[in-house]
C-alpha positions as CSV (number, residue, x, y, z in Angstrom):
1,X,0.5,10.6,-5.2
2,X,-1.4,10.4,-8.7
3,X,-4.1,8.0,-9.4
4,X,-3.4,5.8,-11.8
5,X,-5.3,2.7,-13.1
6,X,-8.6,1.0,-11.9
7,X,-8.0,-1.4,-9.4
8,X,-9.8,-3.5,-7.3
9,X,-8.9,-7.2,-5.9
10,X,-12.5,-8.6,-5.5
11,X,-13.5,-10.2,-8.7
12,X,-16.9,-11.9,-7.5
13,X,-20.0,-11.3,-9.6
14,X,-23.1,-10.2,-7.7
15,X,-26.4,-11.4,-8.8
16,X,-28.4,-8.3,-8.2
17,X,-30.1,-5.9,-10.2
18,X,-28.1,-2.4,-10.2
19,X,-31.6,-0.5,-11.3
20,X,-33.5,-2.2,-8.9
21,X,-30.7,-1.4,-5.4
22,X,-30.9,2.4,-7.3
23,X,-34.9,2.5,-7.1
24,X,-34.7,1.1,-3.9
25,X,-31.8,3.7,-2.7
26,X,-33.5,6.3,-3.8
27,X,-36.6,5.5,-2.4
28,X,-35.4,6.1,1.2
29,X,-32.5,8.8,1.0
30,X,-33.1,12.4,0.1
31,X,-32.4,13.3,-3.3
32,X,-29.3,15.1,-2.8
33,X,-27.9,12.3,-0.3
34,X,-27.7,9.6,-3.6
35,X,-25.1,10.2,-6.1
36,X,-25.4,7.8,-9.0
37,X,-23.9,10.4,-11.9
38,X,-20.4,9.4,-12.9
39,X,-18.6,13.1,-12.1
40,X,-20.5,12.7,-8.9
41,X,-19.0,9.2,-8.4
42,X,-15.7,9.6,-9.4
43,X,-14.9,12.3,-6.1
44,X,-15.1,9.0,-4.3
45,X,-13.0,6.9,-6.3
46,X,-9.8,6.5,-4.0
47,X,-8.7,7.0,-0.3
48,X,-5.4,8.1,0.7
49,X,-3.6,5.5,-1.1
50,X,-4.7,7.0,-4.6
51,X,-2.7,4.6,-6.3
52,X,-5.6,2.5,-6.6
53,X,-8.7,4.1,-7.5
54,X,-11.9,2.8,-8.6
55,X,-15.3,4.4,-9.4
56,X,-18.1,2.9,-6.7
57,X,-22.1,1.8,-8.4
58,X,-23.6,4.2,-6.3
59,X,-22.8,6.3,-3.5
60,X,-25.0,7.0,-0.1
61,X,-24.4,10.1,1.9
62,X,-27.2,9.2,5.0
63,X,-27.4,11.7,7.7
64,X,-29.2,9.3,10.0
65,X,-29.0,5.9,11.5
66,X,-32.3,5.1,10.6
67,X,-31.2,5.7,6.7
68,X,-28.5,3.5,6.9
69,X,-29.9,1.1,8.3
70,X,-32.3,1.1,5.2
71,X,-29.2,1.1,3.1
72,X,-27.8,-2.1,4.9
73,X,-31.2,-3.8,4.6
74,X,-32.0,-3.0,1.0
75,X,-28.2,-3.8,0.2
76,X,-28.3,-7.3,2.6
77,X,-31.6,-8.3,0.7
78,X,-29.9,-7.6,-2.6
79,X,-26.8,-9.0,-2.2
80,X,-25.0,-5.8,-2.9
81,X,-21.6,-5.0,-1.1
82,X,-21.1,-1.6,0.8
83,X,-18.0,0.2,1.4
84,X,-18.4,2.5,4.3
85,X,-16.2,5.7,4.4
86,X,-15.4,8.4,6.6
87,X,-12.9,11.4,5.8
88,X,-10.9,9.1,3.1
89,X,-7.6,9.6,4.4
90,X,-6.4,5.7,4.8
91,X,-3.0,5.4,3.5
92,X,-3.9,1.6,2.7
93,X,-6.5,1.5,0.3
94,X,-9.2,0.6,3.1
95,X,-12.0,2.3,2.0
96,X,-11.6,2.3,-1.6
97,X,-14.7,1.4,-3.4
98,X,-16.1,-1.3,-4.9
99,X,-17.3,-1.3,-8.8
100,X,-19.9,-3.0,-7.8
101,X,-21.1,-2.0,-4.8
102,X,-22.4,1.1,-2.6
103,X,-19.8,3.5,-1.1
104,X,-22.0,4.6,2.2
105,X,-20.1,7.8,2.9
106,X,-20.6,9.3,6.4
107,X,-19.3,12.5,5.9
108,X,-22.5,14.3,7.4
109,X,-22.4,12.0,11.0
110,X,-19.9,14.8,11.5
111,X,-21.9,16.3,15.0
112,X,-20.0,15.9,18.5
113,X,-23.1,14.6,20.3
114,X,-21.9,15.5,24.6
115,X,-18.9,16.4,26.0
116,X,-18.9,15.2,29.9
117,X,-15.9,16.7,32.0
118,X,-17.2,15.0,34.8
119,X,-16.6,11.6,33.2
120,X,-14.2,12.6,31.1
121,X,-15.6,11.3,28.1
122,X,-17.2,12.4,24.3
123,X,-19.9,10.8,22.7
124,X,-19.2,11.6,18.8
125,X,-20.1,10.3,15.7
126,X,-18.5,8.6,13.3
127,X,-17.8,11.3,10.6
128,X,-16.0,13.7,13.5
129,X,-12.8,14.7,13.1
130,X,-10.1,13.9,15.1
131,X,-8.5,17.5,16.2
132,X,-12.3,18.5,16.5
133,X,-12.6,16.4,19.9
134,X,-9.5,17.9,21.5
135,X,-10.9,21.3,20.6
136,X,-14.2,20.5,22.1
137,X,-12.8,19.3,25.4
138,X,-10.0,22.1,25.5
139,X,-12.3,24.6,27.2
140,X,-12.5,21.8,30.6
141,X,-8.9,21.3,30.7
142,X,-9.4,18.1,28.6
143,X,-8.0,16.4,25.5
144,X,-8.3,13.1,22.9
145,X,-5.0,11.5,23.2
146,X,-4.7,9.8,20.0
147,X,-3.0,12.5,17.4
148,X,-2.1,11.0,13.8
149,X,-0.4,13.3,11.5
150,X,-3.5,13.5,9.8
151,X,-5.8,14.9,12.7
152,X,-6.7,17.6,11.2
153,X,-8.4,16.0,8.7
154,X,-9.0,12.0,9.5
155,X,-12.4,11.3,11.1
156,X,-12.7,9.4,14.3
157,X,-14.9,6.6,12.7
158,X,-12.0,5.8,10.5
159,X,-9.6,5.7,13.1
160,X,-11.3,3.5,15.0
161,X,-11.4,1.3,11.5
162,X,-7.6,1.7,11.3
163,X,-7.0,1.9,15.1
164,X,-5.0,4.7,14.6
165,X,-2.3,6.1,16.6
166,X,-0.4,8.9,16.4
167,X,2.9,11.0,18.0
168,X,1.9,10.5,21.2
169,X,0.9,6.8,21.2
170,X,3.9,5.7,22.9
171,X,2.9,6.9,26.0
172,X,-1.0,7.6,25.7
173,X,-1.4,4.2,23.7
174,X,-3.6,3.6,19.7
175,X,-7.2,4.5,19.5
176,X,-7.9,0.7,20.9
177,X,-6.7,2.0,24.3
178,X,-8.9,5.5,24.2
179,X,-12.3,3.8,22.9
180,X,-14.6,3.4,26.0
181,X,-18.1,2.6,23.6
182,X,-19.1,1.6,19.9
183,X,-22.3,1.6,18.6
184,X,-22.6,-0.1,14.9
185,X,-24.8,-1.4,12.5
186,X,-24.7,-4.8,11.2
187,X,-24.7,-6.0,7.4
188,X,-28.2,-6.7,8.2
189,X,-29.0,-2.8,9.9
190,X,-28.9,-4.3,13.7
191,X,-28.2,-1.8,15.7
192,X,-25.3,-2.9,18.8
193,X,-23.6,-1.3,21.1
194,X,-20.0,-2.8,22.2
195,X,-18.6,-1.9,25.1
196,X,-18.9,-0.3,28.1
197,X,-18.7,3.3,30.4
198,X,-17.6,0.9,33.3
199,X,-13.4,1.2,33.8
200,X,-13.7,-2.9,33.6
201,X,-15.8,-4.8,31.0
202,X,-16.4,-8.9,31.1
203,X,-16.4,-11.1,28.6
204,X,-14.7,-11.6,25.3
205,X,-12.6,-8.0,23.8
206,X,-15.2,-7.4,21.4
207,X,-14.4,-4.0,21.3
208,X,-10.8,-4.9,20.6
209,X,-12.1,-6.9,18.0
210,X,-13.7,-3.7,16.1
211,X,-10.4,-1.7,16.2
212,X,-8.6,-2.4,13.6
213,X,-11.3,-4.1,11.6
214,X,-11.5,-2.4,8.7
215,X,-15.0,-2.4,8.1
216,X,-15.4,-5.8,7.8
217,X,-17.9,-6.4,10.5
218,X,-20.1,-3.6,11.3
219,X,-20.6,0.3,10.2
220,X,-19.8,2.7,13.3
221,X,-22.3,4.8,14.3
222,X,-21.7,6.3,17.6
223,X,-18.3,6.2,19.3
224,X,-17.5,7.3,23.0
225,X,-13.6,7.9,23.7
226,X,-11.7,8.7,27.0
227,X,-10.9,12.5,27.4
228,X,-7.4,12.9,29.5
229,X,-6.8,16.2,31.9
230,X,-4.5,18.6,29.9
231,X,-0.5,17.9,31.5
232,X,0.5,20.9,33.3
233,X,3.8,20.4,31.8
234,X,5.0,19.5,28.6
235,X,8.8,20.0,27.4
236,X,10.3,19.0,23.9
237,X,13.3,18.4,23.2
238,X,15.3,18.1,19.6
239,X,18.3,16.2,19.2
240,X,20.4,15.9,16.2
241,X,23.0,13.3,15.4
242,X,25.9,12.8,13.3
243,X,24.3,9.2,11.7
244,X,20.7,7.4,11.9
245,X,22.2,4.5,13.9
246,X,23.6,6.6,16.8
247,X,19.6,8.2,16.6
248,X,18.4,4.8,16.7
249,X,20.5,3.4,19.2
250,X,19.7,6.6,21.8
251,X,16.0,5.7,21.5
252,X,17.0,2.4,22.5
253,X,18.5,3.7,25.4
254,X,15.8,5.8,26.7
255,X,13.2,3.7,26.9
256,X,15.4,1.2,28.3
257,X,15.9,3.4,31.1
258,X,12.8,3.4,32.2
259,X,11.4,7.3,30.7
260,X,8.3,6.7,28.3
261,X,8.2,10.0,26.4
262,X,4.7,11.4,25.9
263,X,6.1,10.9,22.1
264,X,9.4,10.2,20.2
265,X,10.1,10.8,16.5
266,X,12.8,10.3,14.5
267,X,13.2,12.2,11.0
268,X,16.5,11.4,8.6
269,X,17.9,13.9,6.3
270,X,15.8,13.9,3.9
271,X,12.4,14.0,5.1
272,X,13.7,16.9,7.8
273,X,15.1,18.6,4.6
274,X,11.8,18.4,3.1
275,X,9.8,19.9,6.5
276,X,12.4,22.3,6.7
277,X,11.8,23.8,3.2
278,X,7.9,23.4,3.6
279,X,7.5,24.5,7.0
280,X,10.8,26.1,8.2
281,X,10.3,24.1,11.6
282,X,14.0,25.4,12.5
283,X,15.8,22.2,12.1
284,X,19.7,21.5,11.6
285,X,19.9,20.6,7.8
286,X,22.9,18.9,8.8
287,X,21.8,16.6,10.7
288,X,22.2,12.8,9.4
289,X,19.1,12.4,11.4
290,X,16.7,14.2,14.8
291,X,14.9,13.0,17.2
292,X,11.7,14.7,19.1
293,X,11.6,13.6,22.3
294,X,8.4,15.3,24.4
295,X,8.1,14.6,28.2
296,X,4.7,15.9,29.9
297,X,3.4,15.7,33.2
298,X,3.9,17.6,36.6
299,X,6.4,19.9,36.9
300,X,8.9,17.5,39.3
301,X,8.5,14.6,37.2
302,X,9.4,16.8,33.7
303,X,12.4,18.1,34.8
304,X,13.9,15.2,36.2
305,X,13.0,13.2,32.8
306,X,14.5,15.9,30.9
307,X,17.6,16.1,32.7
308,X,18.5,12.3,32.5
309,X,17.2,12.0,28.5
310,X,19.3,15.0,28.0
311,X,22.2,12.8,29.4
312,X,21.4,9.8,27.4
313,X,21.2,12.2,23.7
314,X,24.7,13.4,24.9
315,X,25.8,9.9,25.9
316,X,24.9,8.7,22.3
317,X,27.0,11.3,20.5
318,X,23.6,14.1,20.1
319,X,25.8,16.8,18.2
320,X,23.0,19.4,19.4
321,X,20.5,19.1,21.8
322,X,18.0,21.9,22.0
323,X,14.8,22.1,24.2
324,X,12.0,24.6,22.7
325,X,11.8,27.8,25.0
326,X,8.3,28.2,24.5
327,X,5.0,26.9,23.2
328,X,5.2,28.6,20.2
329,X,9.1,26.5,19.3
330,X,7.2,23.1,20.3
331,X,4.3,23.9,18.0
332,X,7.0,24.4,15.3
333,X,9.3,21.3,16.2
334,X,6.3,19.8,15.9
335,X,4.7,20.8,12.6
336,X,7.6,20.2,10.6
337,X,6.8,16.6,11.9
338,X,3.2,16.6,11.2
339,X,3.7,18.0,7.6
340,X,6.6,15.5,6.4
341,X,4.1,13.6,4.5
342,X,3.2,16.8,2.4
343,X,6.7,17.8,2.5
344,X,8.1,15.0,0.7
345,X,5.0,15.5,-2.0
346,X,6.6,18.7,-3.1
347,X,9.9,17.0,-3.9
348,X,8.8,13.9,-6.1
349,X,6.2,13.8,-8.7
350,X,5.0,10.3,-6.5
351,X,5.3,8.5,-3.3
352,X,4.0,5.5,-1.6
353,X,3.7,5.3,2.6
354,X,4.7,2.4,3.9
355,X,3.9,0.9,7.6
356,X,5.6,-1.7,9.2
357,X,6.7,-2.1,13.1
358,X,9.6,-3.7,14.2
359,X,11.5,-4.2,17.7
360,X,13.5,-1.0,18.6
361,X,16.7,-3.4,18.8
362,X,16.6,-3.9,15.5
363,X,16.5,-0.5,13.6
364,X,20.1,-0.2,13.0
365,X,19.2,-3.7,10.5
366,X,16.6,-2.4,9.4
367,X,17.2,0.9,8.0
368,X,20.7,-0.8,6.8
369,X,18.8,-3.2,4.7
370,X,15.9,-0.5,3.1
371,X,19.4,1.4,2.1
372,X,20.3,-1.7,0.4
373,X,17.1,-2.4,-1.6
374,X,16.6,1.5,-2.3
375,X,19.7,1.0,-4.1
376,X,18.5,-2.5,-5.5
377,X,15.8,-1.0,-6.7
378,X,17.0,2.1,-7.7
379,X,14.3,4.0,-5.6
380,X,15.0,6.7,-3.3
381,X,13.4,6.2,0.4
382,X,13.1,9.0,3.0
383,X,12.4,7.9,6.5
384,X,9.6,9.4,9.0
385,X,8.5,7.1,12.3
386,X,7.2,6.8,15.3
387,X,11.0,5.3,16.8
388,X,9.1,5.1,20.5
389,X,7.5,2.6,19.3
390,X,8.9,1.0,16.5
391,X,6.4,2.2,13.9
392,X,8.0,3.1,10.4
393,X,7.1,4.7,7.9
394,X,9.7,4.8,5.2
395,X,8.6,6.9,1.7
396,X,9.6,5.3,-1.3
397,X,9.5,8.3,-4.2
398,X,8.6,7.0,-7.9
399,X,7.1,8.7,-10.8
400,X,3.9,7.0,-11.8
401,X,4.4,8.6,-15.4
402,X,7.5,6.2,-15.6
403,X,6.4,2.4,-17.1
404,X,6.7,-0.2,-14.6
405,X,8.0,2.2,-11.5
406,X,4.7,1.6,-9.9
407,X,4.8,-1.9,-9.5
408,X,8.6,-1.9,-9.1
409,X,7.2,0.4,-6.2
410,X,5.3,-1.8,-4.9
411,X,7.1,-4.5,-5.0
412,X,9.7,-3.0,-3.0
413,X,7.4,-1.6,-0.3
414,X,6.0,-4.9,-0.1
415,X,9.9,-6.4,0.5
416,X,10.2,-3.7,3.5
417,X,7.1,-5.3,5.4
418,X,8.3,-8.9,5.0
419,X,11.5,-7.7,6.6
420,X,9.4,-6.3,9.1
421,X,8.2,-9.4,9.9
422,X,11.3,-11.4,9.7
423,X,13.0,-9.4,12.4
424,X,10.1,-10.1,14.7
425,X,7.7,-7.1,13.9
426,X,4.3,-6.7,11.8
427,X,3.2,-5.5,8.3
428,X,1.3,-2.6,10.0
429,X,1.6,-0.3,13.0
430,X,-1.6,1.9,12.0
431,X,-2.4,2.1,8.6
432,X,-3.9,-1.4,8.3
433,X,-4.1,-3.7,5.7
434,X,-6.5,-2.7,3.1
435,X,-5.4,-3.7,-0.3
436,X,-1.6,-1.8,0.0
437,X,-0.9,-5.5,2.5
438,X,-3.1,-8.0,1.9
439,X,-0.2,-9.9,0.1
440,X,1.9,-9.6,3.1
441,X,-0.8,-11.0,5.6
442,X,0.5,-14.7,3.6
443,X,3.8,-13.8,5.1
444,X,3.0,-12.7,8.5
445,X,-0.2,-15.5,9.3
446,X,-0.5,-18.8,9.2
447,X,-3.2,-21.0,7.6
448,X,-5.0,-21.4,10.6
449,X,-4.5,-18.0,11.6
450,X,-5.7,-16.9,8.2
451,X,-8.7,-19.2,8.4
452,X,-9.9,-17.7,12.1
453,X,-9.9,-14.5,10.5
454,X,-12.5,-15.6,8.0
455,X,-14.5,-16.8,10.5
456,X,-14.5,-14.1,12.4
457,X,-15.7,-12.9,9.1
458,X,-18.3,-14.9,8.7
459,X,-20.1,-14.5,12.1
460,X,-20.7,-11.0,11.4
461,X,-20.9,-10.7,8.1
462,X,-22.5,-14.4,6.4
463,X,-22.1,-13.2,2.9
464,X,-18.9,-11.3,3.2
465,X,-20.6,-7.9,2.1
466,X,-19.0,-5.4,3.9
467,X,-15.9,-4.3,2.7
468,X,-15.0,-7.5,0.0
469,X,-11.7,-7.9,-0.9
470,X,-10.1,-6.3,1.6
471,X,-7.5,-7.0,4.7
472,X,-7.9,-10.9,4.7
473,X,-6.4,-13.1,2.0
474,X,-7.7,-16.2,1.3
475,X,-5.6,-18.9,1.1
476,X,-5.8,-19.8,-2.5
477,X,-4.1,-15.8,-2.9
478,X,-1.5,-16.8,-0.6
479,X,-0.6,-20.2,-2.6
480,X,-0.5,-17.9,-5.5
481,X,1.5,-14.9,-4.0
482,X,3.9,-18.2,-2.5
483,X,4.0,-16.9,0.9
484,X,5.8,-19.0,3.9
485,X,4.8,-17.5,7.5
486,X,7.6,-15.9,9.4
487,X,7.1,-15.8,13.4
488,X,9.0,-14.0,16.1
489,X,12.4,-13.1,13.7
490,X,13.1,-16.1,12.4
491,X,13.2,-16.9,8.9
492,X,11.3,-19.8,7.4
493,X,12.5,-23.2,7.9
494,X,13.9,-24.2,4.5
495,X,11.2,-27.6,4.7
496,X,7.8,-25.8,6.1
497,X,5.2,-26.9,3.5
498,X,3.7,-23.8,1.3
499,X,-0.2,-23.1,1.2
């Protein structure tokens, strides 16, 4: 995706004095670790989502705690708000800065600190990237469960932000479910660790509470994740099918028969077209849609799984079913998976990602209806998702160049999440909120859901510094967007009052 205009939802005014937070910036950090040139600033002025783009005050590239903490105290004192940011690969504008604020960029906590095969655990920091832990462990017969598509790149500090997940979530579970330990900074440069090394931890979910967060309430510093034995098994299957229902409706069946894939992917026609031409993953072009289906474990275990998931593709009209012979096919089944995103980049000037999850029951709908508003719309949509669990990701392809298809765009992505949430399901399965949702939260939360959140907020962060702007609407934006909350699939009652 181009970048396209300056955006940024946060329109407060903050009383300090941008020459005095620079003097005091600069005064703590190493010459070469404060950018404050515009060329310099403008490398930082979008995530993933580069839709949106804006150019931060200042940027802050600290290679210790102890400088930012001064950052957070000379910025807390100030009044100044800070954006933290790891590899920049959020899909939802998350870290996108703020014109007024520092951009605290931890691209150099990058250092995998231990690596404990006893334990089965790796202390990191923030700025690590994801793949890099598996790779560490790999040599102990160990791995980081959690694999988005963008592992190679995506740091585990922003997953944790996100709460990523991956391919293999379905079985393995999101980043929530693979953090043992966090250890952050707050607004104010307290240092706190969350968490535990115990397998059972008392007390309120605060490290729940961080995943996910966005953030909002403290800058990660440390991280220690779960490492899981390497399966002696793994098997892959490829399915393809004649339409995306009869696809839909074998995942159904699957998991409803009791076998929880290590991971299950669905791809439609055009997004495996797309893979196929980038990657040449050796998929049927044919196909109206595929599935991968992986099954890992010991050997016993596999092969039954794979003989009665074999059974079920067949049941549901599969018109081929082919299992990868080796490790070098399931590396390639794989990547064509991994690089649809890319893929579908070389085949429209423009797209925008979408994330919503919805009950597996309910695909069939689903997909029915974004076919509907594509055409509505008069925006093509190519479909990549997790189908395990739900998570979709459909692709809507625009040219930015085009006046008005952006925010036609939008506006059409933003229709796909509130039908997420009208058949039961949420606006996001891992790419959080950011800016790309915030509208949507209206639709999905109540007022006094809405007004928790804030003070949640509020308890970490008193002056909502951190982050501003982002992943909680307040209520006078939801009055203004119009939003009704829609709960557990069904549609607003006709007579509940608007806020």
């Amino acid at each position: 995706m181009r970048a396209t205009a300056l955006y940024h939802p946060d329109d407060t005014q903050y009383a300090f004095d941008p020459a005095e937070l620079a003097r005091r910036l600069q005064a703590v950090l190493p010459a070469e670790s404060l950018i404050v040139d515009e060329a310099g600033r403008r490398a930082y002025e979008c995530d993933g989502l580069s839709a949106y783009r804006q150019i931060p005050l200042l940027v802050a590239l600290p290679e210790t705690v102890a400088q930012v903490q001064a950052v957070l105290r000379i910025c807390s004192e100030l009044g100044a708000p800070v954006v933290a940011r790891g590899s920049g690969t959020s899909l939802s504008g998350g870290s996108l800065p703020h014109p007024q604020g520092v951009l605290l960029a931890l691209g150099k906590f990058n250092r995998i600190l231990e690596i404990d095969p006893k334990r089965r655990i790796a202390r990191v920091q923030p700025g690590v990237r994801n793949l890099a832990i598996s790779q560490a462990a790999a040599p102990y017969g160990l791995y980081y469960a959690p694999d988005p598509s963008s592992q190679i790149a995506c740091s585990i500090g922003g997953n944790v932000a996100e709460n990523a997940g991956g391919v293999h979530c379905l079985k393995y579970g999101l980043t929530v479910h693979n953090v043992l330990q966090v250890t952050m900074l707050t607004i104010e440069g307290e240092l706190v660790t969350i968490g535990s090394l115990a397998p059972e931890q008392t007390g309120p979910d605060l490290l729940g509470l961080l995943h996910g967060s966005e953030g909002m309430l403290g800058v990660i510093v440390e991280i220690v994740v779960k490492l899981l034995p390497l399966p002696p098994v793994t098997k892959t299957l490829l399915a393809a099918f004649p339409t995306v229902q009869q696809a839909g409706d074998a995942v159904a069946a699957v998991i409803a028969a009791g076998v929880i894939p290590a991971g299950m992917e669905m791809m439609d026609n055009p997004a495996l077209q797309a893979a196929e031409d980038f990657v040449q993953a050796g998929y049927p072009r044919d196909a109206a849609a595929i599935l991968l289906v992986e099954l890992d474990g010991q050997a016993e275990e596999v092969d039954a799984q794979l003989e009665r998931v074999h059974a079920l593709l067949q049941e549901h009209q599969a018109s081929e079913i082919r299992l990868a012979r080796d490790d070098a096919e399931r590396a390639r089944f794989w990547l064509g998976r991994k690089a649809a995103f890319p893929a579908v980049g070389r085949i429209s000037p423009d797209y925008y990602c979408m994330d919503g999850t919805i009950p597996r029951k309910h695909l069939a709908y689903v997909l029915q209806r974004m076919n509907e508003m594509s055409r509505e719309y008069g925006l093509p949509v190519v479909n990549v998702f997790h189908a395990g669990d739900g998570n979709l990701h459909p692709l809507i392809l625009y040219d930015v160049s085009k006046p008005g298809e952006l925010e036609r765009t939008e506006e059409f992505g933003g229709k796909i999440l509130e039908l997420c949430v009208e058949v039961g399901g949420t606006i996001t399965g891992e790419h959080g909120v950011g800016m790309e949702k915030i509208n949507q939260m209206c639709v999905q939360f109540s007022p006094a859901e809405i007004t928790q959140f804030h003070a949640i907020k509020r308890a970490f962060d008193p002056r909502a510094l951190l982050n501003p702007g982002k992943h909680i609407p307040t209520l006078n934006r939801c009055a203004e967007f119009g939003a009704m909350p829609v709960h557990g699939g069904q549609l607003p009652h006709p007579n509940l009052e608007r806020f």
